[in-house]
N, C-alpha and C positions, 0 to 999 in steps of 0.2 A: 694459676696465672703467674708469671713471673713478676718478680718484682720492679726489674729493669723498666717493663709496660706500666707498670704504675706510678714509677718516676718518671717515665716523658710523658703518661696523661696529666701528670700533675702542674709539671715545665709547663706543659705549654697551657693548662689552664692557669697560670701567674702569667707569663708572658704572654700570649694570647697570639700568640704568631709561628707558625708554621718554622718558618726559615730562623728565628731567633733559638728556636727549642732542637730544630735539626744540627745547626750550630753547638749547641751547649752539649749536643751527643755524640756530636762529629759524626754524624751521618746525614743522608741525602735529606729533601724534603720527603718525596717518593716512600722513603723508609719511615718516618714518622705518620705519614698519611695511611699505610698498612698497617701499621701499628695500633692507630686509633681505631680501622676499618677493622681489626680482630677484636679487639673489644667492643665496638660494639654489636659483633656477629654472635660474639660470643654471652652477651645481654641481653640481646635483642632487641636492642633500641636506639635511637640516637644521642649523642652523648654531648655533641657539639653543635652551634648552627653555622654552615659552611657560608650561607650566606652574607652574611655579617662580619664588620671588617671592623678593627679589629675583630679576630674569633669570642664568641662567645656561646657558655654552657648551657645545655637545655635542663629542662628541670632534674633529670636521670641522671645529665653528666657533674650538676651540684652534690647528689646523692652520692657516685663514685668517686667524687674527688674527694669528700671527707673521709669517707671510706677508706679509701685511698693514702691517704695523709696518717690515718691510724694505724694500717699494716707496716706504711715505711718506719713510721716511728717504733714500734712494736719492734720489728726486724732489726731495726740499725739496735737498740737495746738490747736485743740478744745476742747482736755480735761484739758487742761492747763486754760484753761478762761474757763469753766465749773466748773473746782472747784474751781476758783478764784468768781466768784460768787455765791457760796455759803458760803463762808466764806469772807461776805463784812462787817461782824462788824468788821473783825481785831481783835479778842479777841484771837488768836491763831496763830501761828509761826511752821509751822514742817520745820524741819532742819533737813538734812542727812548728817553724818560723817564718815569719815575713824575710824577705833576705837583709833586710835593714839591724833589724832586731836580733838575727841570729848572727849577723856577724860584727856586730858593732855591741851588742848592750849582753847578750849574754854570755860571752864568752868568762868571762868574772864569775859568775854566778857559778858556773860547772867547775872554775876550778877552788873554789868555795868546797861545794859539795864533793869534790872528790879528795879534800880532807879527808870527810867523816866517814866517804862509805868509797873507797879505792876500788874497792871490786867491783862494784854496778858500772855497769858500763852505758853511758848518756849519749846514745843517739841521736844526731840533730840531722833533721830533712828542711830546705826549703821550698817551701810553697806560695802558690796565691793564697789571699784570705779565702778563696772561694772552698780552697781545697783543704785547708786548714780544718774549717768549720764542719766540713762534711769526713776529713777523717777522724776528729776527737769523737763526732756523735756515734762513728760506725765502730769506733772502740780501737782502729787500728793504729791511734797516737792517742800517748796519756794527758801529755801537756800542749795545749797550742797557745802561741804568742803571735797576736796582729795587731795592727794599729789601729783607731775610733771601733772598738768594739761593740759588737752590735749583742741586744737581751735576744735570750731566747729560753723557752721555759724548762727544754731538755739540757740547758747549760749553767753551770755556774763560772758568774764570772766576776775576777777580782782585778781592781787597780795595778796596775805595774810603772811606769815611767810614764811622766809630760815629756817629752822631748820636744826640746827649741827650735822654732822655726827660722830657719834664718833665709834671705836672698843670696842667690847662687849664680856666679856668673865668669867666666872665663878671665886669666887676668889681661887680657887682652879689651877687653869689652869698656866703653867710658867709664861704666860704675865704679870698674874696680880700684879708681884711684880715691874714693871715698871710705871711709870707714862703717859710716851708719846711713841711713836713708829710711827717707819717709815711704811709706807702702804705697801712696800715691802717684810714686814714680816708675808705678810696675805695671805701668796701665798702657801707657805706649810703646812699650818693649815687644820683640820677638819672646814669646812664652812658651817654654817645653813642658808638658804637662803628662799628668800621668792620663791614662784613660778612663773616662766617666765612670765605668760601675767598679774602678780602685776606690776604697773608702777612703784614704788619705786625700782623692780627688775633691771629692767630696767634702769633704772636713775643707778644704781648703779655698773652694768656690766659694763655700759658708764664708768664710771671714773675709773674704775681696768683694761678698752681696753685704756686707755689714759695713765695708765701707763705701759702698754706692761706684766698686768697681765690676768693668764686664772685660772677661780677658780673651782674645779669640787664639789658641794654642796654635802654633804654626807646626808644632811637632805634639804625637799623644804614641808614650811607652806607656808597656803593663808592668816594669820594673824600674826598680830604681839605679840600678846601675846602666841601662841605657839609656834613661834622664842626664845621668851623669857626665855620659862619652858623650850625649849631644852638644852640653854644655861647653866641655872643654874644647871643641871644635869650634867653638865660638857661634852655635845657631841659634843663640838663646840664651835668656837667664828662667831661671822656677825660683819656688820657693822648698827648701827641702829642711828634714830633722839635721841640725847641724852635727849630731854624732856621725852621721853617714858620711858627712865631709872631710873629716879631720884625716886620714891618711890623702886625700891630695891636695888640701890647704899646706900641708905637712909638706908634700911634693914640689908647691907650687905649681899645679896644673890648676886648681879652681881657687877663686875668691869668695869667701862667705863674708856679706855685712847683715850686721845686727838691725831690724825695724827701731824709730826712733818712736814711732807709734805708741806702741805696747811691748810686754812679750809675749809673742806667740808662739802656741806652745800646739802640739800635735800628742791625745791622750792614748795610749799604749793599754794594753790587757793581755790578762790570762784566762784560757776557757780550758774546762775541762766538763765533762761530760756528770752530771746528776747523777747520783747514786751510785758512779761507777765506783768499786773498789780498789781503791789506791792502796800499795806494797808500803813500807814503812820509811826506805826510802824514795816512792813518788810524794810520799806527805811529806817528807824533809824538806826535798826540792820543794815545792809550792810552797813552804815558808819559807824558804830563801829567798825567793822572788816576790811575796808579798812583803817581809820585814825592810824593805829599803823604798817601797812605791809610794 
């Protein structure tokens, strides 16, 4: 059975919907409906109840999907130490970043590390955290860097940067002739937002439900730099990691003021994959980046 089937039996028993799981595979529904129609020809039994909405597992398909859940994890572990032994000179470092994080907070760190080891060469890719988290496990990135990092029991994972929250707003917008401002004043604004299942979204809804605000986003990006160009366009203020802003604070195209509130700070991490075997310079890097968080 491939394994491919057993990560969209699995999707879509988390998700529990058809069209969210055809989505996350970029294929039809039609295509996941055949999918799960082979396994359970292939079992001989039903594995889902179609009639129930949201979907849910019949007793067999509870059975498969731990099942299930053990072969992926099983497999992505083996591909983890597969390409860890092919790359046993350690002449190479691939690193996955959030694009905030790789191009604002790490760039210091590599020229750090390439002091001590000139020859290795640090590959940086950016990613969603979604993709992040699923290439450290599958082995084919050693280091990944995302923001509000999530436990998980196949990762280890360590502190990197608080990065400061600051409001973000065009210098054209009223705010911007203020210096500081209370969070209170972010509630009747045009708000650019990142989209719901970004963790930063999240982390950040968190602290506007803490202060008894409800924000309805007139704009939702999955990045942060097209947060950014909505911004300077004047559609909107957000709230963003003030390192992301300094080259157009710098420009004068956006105005960052500080919360008078608190400070609010956005927590940062490192994952790297359990047991995998790290070269002597991937364990340098990883002290680099945790001797300063």
């Amino acid at each position: 059975m491939h394994i491919e089937s057993f990560k969209m039996f699995c999707d879509l028993a988390e998700l529990r919907s058809l069209s969210k799981t055809a989505e996350r595979h970029v294929v039809s529904q039609s295509a996941v409906s055949q999918q799960i129609a082979q396994l359970e020809a292939s079992h001989r039994c039903q594995l889902i109840n179609r009639k129930k909405r949201p979907i849910e597992l019949t007793r067999q398909g509870e059975l498969l999907y731990k099942a299930a859940k053990d072969i992926i994890s099983r497999y992505e572990e083996f591909k983890s130490e597969l390409n860890t032994l092919k790359n046993t000179t350690g002449s190479r470092i691939n690193i996955a970043a959030i694009f905030s994080i790789g191009m604002h907070s790490l760039p210091e760190y590599i020229k750090k590390f390439m002091v001590r080891y000139p020859d290795v060469h640090v590959h940086v890719e950016y990613f969603s955290a979604e993709k992040i988290y699923e290439s450290v496990l599958t082995g084919e990135v050693d280091i990944g860097l995302v923001a509000v990092p999530k436990r998980d029991r196949h990762l280890e994972v360590y502190d990197f940067q608080d990065e400061q929250l600051v409001l973000v707003c065009s210098p054209k917008h009223p705010l911007a002739a203020e210096s500081q401002i209370d969070i209170q004043s972010v509630q009747f604004e045009r708000f650019i937002a990142f989209e719901e299942n970004i963790p930063t979204r999240q982390w950040i809804d968190g602290i506007l439900k803490r202060y008894g605000l409800t924000i309805r986003p007139v704009m939702e990006f999955d990045n942060i730099e097209t947060v950014k160009r909505a911004i300077e366009i004047n559609s909107g203020i957000s709230i963003l990691p003030a390192t992301s802003v300094e080259q157009e604070i710098a420009a004068g195209t956006l105005k960052a003021l500080r919360f008078t509130d608190e400070n609010l700070t956005r927590p940062t991490g490192i994952i790297v994959r359990k047991n995998k075997i790290q070269t002597r310079p991937g364990r340098y890097f990883i002290k680099l980046l945790t001797e300063k968080s």
